[in-house]
Backbone as CSV, one residue per row, in Angstrom:
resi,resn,N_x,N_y,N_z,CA_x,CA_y,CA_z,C_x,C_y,C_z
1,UNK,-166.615,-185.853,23.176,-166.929,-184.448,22.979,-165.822,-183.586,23.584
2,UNK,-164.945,-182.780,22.835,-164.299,-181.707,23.245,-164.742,-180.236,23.461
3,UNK,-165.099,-179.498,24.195,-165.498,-178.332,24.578,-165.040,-177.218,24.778
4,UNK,-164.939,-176.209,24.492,-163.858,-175.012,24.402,-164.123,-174.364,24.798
5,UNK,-164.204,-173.419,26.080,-164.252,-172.242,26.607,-163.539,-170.927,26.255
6,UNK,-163.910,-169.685,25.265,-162.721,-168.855,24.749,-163.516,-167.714,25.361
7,UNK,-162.671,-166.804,26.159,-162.489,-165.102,26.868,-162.829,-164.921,25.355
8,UNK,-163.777,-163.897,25.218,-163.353,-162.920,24.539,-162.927,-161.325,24.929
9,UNK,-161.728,-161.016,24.714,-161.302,-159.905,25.138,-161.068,-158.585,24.552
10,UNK,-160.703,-157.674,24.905,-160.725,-156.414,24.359,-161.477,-155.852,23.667
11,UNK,-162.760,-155.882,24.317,-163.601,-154.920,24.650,-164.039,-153.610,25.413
12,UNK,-164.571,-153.071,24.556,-164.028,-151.870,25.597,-165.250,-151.690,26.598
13,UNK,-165.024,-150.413,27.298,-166.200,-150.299,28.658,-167.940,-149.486,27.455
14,UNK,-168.522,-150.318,28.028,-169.605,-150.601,27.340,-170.715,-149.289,27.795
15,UNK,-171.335,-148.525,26.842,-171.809,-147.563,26.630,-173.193,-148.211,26.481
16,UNK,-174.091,-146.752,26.772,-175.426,-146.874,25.773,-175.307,-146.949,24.328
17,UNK,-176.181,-147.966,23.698,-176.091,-147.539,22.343,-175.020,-148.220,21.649
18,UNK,-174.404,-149.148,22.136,-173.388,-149.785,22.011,-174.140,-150.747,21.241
19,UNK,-173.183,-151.403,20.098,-173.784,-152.644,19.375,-173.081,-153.781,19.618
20,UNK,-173.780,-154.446,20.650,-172.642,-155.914,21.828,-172.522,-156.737,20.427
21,UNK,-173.544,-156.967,19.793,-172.474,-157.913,18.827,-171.772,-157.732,17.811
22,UNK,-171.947,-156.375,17.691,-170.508,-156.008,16.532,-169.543,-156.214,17.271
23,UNK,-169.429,-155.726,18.765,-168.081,-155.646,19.279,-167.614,-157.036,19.584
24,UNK,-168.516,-157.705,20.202,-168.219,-159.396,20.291,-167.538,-159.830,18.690
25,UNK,-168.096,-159.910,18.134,-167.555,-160.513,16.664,-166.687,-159.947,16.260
26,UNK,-166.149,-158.334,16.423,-165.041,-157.603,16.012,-164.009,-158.445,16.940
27,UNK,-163.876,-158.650,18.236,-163.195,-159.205,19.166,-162.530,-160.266,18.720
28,UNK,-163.921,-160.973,18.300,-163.494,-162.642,18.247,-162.329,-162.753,17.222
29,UNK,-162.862,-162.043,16.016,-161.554,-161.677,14.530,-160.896,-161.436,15.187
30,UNK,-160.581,-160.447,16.180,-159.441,-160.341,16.248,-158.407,-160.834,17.198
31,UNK,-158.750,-161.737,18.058,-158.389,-162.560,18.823,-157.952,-163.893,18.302
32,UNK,-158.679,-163.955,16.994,-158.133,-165.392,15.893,-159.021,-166.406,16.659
33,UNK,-159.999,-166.165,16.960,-161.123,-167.581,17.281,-162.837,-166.560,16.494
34,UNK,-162.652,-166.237,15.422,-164.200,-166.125,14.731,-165.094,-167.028,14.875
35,UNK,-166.166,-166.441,15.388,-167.444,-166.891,15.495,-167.791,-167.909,14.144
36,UNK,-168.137,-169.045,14.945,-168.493,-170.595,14.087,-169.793,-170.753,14.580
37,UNK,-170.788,-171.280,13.431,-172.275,-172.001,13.451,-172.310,-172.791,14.815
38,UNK,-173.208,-172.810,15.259,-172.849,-173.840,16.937,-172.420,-173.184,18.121
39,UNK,-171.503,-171.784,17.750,-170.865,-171.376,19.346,-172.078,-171.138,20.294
40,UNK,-172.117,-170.553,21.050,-172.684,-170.542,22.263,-172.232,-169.058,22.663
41,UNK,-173.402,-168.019,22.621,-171.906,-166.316,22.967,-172.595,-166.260,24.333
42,UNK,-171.604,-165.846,25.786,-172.398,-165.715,26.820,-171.797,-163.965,26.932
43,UNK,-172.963,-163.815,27.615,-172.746,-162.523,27.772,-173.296,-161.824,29.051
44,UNK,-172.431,-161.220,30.633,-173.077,-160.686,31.809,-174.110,-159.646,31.244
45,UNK,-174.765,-159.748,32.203,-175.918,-158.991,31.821,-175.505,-157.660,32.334
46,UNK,-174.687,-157.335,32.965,-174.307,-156.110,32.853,-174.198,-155.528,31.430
47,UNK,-172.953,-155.801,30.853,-173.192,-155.234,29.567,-173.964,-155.023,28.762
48,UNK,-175.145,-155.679,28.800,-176.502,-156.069,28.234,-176.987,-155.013,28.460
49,UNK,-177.475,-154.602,30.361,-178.320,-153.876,30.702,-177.417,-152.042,29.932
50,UNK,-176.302,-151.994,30.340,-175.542,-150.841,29.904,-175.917,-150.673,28.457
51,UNK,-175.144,-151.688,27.520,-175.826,-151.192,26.048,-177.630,-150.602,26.196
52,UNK,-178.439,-151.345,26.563,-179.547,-150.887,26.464,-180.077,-149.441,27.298
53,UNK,-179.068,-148.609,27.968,-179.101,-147.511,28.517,-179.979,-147.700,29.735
54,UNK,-179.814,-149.251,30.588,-180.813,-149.878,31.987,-180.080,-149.306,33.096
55,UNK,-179.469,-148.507,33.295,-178.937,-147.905,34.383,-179.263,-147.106,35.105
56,UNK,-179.164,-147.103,36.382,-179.759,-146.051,37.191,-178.922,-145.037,37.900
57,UNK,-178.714,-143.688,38.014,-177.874,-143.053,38.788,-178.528,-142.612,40.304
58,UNK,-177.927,-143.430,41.380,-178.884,-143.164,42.568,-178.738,-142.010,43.247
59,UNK,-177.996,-140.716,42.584,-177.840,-139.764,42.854,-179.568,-139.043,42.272
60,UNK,-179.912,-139.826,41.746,-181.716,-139.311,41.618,-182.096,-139.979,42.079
61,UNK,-182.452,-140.540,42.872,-183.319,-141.451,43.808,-183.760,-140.963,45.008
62,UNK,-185.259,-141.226,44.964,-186.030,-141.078,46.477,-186.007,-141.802,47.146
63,UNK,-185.452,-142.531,47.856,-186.108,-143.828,48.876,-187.923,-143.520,49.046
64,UNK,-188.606,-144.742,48.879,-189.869,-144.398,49.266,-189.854,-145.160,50.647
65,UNK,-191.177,-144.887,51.787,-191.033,-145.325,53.344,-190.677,-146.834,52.813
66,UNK,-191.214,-147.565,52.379,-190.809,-148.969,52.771,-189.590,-149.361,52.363
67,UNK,-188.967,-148.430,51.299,-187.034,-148.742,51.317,-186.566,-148.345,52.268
68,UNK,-186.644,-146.912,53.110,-186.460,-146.492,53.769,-186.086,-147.273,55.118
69,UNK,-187.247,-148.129,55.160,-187.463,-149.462,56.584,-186.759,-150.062,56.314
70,UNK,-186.547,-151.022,54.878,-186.318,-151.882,55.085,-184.522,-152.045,54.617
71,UNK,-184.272,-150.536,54.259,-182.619,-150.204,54.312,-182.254,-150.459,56.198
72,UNK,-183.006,-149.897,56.761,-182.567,-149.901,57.887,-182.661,-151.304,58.663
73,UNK,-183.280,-152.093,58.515,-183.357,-153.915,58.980,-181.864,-154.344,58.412
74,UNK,-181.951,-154.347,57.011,-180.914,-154.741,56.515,-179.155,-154.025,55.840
75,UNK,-179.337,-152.871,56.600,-178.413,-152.029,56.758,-177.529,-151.868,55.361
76,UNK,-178.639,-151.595,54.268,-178.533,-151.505,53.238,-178.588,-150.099,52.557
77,UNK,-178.374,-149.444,51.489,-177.749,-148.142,51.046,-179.694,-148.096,51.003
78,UNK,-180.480,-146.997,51.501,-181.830,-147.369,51.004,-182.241,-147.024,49.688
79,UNK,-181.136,-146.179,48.983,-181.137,-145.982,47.720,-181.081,-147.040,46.704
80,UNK,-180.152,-147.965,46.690,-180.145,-149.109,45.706,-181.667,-150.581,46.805
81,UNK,-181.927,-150.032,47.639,-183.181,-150.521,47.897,-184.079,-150.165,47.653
82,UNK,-184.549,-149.011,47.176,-185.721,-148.451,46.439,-185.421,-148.958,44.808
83,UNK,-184.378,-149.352,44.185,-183.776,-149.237,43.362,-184.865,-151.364,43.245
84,UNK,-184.343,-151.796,43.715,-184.105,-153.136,43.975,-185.787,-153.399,43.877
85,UNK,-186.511,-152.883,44.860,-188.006,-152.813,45.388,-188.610,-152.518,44.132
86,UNK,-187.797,-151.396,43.022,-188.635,-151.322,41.959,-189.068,-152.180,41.111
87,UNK,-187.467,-153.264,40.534,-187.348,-154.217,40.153,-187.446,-155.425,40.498
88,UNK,-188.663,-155.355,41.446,-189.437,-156.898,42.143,-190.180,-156.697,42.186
89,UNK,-191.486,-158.134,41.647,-192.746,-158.202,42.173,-193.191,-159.020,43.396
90,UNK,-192.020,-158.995,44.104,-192.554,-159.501,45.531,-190.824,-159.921,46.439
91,UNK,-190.984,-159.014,47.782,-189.483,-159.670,48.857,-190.131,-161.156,49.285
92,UNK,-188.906,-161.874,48.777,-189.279,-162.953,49.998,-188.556,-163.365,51.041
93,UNK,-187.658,-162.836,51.197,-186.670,-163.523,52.469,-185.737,-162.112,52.678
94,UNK,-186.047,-161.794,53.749,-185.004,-160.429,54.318,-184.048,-160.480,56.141
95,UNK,-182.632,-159.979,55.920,-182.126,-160.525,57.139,-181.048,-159.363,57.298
96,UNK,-180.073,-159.175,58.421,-179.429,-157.972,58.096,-178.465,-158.472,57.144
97,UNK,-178.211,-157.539,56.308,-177.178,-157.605,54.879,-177.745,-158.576,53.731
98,UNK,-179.453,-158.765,54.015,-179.353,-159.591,52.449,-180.998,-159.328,52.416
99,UNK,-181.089,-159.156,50.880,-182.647,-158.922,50.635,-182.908,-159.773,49.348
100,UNK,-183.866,-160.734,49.545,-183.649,-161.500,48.361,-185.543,-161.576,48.121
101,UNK,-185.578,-161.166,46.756,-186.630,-160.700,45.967,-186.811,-161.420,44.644
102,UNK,-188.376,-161.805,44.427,-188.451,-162.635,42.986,-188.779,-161.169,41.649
103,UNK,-187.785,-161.198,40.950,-187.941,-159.791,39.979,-188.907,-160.043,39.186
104,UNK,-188.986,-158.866,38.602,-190.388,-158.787,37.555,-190.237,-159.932,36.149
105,UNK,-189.221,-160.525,36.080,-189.385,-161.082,35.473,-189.479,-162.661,35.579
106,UNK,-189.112,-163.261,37.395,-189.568,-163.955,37.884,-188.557,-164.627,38.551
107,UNK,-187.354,-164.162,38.180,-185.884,-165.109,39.289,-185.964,-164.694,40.860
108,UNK,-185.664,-165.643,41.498,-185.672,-165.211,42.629,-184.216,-165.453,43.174
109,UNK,-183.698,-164.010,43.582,-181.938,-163.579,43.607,-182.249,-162.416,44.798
110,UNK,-180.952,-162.616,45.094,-180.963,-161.090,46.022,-180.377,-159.763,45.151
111,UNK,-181.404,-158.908,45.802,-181.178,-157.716,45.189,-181.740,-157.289,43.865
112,UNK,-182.839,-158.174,43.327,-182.986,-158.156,42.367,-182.375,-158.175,40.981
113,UNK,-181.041,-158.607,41.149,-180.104,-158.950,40.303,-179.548,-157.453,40.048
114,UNK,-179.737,-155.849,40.407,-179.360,-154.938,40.393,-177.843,-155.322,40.804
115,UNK,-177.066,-155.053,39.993,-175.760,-154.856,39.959,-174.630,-153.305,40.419
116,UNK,-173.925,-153.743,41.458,-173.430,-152.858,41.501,-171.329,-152.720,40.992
117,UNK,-171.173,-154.049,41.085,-169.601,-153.969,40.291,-170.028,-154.098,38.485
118,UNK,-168.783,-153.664,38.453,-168.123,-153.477,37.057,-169.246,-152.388,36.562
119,UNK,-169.755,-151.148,36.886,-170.823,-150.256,36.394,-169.911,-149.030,36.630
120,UNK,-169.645,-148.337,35.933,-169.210,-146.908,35.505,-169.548,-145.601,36.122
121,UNK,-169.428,-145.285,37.236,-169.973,-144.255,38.087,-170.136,-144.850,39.233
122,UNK,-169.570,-143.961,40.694,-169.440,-144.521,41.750,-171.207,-144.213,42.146
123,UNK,-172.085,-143.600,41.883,-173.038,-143.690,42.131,-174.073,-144.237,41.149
124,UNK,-173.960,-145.420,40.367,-174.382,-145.962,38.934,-175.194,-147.488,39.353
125,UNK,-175.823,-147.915,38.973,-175.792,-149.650,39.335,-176.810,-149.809,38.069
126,UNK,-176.790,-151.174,37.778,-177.559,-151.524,36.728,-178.613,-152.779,37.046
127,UNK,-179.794,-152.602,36.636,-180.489,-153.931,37.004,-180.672,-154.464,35.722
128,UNK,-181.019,-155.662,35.922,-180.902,-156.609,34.846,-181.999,-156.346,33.466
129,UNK,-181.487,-156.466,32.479,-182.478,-156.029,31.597,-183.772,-156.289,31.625
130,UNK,-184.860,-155.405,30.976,-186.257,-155.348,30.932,-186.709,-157.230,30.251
131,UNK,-186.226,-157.121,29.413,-186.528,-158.688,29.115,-185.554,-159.336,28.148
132,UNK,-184.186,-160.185,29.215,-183.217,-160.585,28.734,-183.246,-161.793,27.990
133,UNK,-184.896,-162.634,27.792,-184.704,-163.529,26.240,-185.102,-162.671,24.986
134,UNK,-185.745,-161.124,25.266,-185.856,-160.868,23.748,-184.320,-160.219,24.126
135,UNK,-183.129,-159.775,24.938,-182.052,-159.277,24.366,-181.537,-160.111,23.490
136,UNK,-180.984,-161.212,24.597,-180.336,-161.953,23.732,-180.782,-162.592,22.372
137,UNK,-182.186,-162.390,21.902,-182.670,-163.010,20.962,-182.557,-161.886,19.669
138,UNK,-182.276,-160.512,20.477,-181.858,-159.447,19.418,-180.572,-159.121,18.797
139,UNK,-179.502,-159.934,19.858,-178.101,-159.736,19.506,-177.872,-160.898,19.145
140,UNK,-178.586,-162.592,19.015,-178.701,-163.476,18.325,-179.112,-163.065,16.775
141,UNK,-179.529,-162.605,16.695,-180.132,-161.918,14.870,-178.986,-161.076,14.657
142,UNK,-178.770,-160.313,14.947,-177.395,-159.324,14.843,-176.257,-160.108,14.355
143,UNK,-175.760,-160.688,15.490,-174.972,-161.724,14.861,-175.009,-162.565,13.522
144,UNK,-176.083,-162.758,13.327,-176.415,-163.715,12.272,-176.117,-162.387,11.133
145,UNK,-176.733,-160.979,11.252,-176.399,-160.840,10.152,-175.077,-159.761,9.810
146,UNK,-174.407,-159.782,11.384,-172.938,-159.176,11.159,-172.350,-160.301,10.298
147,UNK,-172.272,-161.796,10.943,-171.138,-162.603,10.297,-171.654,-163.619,9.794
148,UNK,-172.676,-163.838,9.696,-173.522,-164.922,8.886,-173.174,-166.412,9.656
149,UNK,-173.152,-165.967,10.782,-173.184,-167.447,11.647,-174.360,-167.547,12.400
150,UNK,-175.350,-169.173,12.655,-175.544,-169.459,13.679,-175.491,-169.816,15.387
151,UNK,-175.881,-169.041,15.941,-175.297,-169.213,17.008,-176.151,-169.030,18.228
152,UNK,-176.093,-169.262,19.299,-177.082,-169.073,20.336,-176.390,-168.215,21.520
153,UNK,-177.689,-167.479,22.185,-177.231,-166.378,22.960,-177.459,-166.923,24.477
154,UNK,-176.936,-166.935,25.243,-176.957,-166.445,26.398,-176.929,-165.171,27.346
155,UNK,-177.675,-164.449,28.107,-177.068,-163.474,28.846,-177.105,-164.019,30.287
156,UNK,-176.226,-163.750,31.252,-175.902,-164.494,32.338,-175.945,-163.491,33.475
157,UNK,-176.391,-163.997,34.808,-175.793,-163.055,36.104,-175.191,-163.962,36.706
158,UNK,-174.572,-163.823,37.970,-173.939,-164.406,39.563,-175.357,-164.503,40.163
159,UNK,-176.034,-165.492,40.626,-176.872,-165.868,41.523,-176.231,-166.837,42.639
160,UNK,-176.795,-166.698,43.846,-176.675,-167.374,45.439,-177.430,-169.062,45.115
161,UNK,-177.100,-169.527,45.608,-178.294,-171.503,45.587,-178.714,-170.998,47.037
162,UNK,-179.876,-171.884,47.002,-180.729,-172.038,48.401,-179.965,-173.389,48.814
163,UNK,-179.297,-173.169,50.168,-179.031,-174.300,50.948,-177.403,-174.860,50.145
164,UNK,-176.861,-173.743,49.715,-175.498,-173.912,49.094,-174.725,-172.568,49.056
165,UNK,-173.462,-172.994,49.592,-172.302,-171.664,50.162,-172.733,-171.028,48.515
166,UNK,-171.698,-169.846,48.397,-171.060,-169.316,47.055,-172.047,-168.835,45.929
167,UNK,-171.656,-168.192,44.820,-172.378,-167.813,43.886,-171.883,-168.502,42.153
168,UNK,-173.129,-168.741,41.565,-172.365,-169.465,40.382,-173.252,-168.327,39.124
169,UNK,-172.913,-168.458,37.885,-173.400,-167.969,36.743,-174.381,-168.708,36.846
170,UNK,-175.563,-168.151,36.470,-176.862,-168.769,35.979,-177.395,-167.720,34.655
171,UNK,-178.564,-168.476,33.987,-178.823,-167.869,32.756,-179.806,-166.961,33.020
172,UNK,-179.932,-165.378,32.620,-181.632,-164.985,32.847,-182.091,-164.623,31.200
173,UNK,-181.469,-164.978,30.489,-181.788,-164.474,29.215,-180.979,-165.756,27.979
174,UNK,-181.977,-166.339,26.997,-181.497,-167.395,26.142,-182.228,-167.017,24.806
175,UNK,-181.321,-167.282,23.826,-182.043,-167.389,22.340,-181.309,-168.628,21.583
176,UNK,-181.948,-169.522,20.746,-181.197,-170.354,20.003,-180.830,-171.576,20.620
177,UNK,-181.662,-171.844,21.884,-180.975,-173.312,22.114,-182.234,-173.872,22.989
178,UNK,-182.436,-174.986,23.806,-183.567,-175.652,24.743,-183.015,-174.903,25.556
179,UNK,-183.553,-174.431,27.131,-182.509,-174.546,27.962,-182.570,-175.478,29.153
180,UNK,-183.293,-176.684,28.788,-183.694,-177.585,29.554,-183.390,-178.772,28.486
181,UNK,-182.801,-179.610,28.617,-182.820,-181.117,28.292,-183.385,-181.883,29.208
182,UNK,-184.967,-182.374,28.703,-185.897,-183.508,29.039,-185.399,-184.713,29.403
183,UNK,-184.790,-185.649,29.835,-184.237,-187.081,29.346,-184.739,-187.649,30.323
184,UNK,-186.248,-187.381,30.828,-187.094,-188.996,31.240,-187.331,-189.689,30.099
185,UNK,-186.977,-190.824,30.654,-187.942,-191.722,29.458,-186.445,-192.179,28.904
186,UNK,-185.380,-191.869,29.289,-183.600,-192.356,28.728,-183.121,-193.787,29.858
187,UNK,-182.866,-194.240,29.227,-182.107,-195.358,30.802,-180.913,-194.793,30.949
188,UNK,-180.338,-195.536,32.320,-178.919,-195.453,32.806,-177.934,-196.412,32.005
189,UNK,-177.040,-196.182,32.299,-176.129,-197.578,32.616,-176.772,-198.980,32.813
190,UNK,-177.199,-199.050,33.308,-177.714,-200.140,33.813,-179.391,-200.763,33.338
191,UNK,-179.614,-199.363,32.787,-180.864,-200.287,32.183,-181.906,-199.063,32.772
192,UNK,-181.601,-198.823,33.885,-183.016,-197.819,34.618,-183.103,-196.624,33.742
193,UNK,-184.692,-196.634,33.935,-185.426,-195.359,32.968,-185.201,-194.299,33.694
194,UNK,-184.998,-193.173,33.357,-184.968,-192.102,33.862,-186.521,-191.356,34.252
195,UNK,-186.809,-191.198,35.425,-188.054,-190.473,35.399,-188.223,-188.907,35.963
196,UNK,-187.224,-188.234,36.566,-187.251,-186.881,36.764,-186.013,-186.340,36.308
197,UNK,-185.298,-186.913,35.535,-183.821,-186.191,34.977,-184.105,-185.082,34.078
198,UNK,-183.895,-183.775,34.154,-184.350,-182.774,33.315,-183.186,-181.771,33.255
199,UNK,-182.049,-181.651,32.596,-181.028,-181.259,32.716,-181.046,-179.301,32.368
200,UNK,-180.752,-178.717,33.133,-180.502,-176.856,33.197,-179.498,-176.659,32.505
201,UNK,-179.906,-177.091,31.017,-178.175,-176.734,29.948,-177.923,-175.374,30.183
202,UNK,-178.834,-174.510,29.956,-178.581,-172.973,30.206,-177.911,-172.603,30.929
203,UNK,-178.247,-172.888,32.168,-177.303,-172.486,33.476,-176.055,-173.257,33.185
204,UNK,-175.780,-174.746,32.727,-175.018,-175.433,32.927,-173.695,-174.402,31.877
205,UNK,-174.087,-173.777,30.825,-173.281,-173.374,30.264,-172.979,-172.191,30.428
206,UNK,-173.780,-171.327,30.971,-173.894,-169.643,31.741,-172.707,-170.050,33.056
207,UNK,-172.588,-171.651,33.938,-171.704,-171.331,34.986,-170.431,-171.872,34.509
208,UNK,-170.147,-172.600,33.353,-168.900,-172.620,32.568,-168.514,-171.681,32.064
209,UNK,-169.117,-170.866,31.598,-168.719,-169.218,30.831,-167.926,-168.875,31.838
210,UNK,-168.037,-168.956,33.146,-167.831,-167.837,34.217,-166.226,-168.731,34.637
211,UNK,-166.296,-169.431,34.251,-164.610,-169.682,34.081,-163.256,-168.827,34.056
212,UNK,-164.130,-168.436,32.936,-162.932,-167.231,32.052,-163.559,-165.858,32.123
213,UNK,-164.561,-165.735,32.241,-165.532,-164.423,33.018,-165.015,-163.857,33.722
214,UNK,-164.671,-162.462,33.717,-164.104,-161.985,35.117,-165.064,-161.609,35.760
215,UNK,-164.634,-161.465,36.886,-165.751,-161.070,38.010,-165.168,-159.429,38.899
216,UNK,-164.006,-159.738,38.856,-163.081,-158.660,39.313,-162.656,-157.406,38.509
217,UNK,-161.028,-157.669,38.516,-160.339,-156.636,37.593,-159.952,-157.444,36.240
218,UNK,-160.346,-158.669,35.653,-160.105,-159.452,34.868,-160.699,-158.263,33.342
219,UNK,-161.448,-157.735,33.407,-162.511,-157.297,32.623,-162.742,-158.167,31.453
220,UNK,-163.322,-159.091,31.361,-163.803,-160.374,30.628,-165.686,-160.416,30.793
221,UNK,-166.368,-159.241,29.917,-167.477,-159.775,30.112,-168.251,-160.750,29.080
222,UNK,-167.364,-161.493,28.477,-167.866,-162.465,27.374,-167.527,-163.424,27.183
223,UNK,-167.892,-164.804,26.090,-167.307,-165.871,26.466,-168.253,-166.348,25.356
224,UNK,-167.087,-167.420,24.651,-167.708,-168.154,23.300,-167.925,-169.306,24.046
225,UNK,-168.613,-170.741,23.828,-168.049,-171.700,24.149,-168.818,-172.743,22.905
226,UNK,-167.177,-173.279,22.522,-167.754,-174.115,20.993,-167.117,-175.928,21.511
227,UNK,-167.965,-176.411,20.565,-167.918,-178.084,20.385,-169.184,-178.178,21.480
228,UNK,-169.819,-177.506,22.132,-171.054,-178.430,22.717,-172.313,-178.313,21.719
229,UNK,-172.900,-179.753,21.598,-173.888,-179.674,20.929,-175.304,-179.745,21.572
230,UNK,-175.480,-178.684,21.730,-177.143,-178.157,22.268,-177.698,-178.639,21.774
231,UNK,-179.754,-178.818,22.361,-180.649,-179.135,21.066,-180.703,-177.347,21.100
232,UNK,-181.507,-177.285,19.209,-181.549,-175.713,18.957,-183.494,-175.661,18.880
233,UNK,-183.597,-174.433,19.198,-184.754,-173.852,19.780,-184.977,-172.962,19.448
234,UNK,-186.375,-172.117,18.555,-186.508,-170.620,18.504,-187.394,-170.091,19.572
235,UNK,-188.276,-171.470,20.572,-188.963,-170.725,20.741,-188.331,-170.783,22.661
236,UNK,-187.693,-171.609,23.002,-187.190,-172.016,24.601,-186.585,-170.580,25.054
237,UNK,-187.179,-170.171,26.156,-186.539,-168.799,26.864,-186.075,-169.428,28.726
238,UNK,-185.085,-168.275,29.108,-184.618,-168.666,30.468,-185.770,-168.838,31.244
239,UNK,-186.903,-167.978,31.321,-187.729,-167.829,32.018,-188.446,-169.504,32.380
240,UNK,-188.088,-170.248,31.585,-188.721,-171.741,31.648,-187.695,-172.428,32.840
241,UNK,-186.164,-171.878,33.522,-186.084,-172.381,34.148,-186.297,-172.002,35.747
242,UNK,-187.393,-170.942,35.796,-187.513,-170.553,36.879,-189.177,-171.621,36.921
243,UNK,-189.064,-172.085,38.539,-189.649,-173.134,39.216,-190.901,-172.539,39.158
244,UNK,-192.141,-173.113,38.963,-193.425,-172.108,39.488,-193.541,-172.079,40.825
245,UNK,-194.110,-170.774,41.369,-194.343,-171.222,42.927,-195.066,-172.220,43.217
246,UNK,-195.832,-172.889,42.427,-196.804,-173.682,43.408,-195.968,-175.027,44.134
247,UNK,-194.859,-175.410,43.045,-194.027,-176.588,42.862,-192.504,-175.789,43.819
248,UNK,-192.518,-174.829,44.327,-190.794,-174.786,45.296,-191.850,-174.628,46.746
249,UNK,-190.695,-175.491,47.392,-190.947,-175.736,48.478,-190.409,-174.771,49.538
250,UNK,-189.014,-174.026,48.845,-188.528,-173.138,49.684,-188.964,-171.691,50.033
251,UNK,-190.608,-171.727,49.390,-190.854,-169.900,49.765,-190.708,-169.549,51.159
C-alpha cells in the first residue's frame, strides 16, 4: 500500500458563508492533484467552525461567577472561560493554566476545543462546530456534487493524550468511512486471535493529515490523503470514538 499525504494550498482566510468544498476542490485543480473516488479530505475544524459563522467575539462577553473563579485558579482570560464553560457539559480536571472539559458533544479536551490560533480578530476564538459529523457529512455531499467524486470527510482538532507529553490531530467530525476498524476475531503472525484490537482509523488519519497541516504560519488548513483503503460507512460518526464514561478509568 502506497499512501499520499497532499497540502492543499491556497486557500484563502476563511469567512462566514464560505463554501469549504468549493474552495477545497477549486484548490486541488489547481494545485494538479484533483480530487479522486477514495481520497480522504481532512479538514481543522477551525475552518469548519468559521465557514459556519461559530465564532465568538469576546469583546461581548460576560464572565458569569463561576468563570470568573475559575479564570482566577487557572489564571485564565475569564472571558474565553465563560466561552469554554458554555461549550461543556461537565469540567473534569482543572490546575493553574489548564482546564480540561468533556464538550457538549462529548470529547474530553482542554478548553473545550475553543480555539484561539489561526482565528481572525485579536479578540475572536472559535469553538468547535455545533455538530462536526453532520459538517463534514454536509461538505461530503457537496463535494460529491461539485466534482462528482466519492470521498470521505474528516474534520480534525489538536487534542492533549492522558498520560502522554504533546498534542496530536484527532478526529471530532467523520462522514464516509468506519472510524473504528473491529479486527477481533483476526490472528497475528503467529496464529493468535485477536481479542481487543479495535483500530481509531479516524484519528489515525486526522494525525497523518497534520503532517502537512500547519499549525503555525504554514497556513495549510487542509489535506487530501489518497491510496488508503478505508472500510466505507454512511452511517459511522467520530462521536463513536469517544470512550463511554462508565468504561474510562481516567475520570
Amino acid at each position: 500500500m502506497s499512501i499520499h499525504i497532499i497540502p492543499v494550498t491556497g486557500l484563502p482566510i476563511i469567512q462566514r458563508g464560505d463554501d469549504l468544498a468549493q474552495l477545497v476542490t477549486a484548490a486541488s485543480n489547481r494545485q494538479g492533484t484533483p480530487l479522486a473516488d477514495g481520497d480522504i479530505v481532512v479538514l481543522c475544524h477551525v475552518i469548519v467552525s468559521r465557514a459556519e459563522g461559530n465564532v465568538v467575539d469576546l469583546r461581548d462577553v460576560e464572565p458569569s461567577i463561576p468563570a470568573l473563579n475559575f479564570a482566577e485558579y487557572t489564571g485564565k482570560d475569564p472571558r474565553i472561560v465563560e466561552v469554554v464553560l458554555r461549550e461543556a457539559r461537565a469540567v473534569r480536571r482543572m490546575a493553574p493554566g489548564v482546564l480540561i472539559t468533556e464538550t457538549r458533544q462529548g470529547f474530553v479536551c482542554a478548553n473545550s476545543g475553543v480555539d484561539k490560533s489561526n482565528v481572525p480578530g485579536e479578540d475572536v476564538v472559535a469553538p468547535l462546530p455545533g455538530d462536526p459529523d453532520a459538517s463534514a457529512k454536509a461538505i461530503r455531499g457537496r463535494i460529491k456534487d461539485l466534482a462528482n467524486r466519492e470521498v470521505a470527510v474528516i474534520v480534525c482538532d489538536t487534542h492533549g493524550r492522558a498520560h502522554r507529553d504533546g498534542e496530536v490531530n484527532v478526529a471530532v467530525g467523520s462522514s464516509g468511512l468506519s472510524v473504528i476498524r473491529d479486527r477481533r476475531g483476526e490472528r497475528d503472525l503467529f496464529g493468535y486471535e485477536l481479542h481487543v484490537k479495535r483500530t481509531a482509523v479516524a484519528d489515525e488519519l486526522a494525525a497523518a493529515a497534520e503532517l502537512v497541516i500547519g499549525q503555525a504560519d504554514e497556513g495549510v488548513p487542509a489535506a487530501i490523503i489518497r491510496g488508503y483503503g478505508y472500510g466505507k460507512s454512511e452511517e459511522s460518526k467520530a462521536t463513536e470514538l469517544v470512550r463511554p464514561r462508565e468504561k474510562d478509568l481516567f475520570i
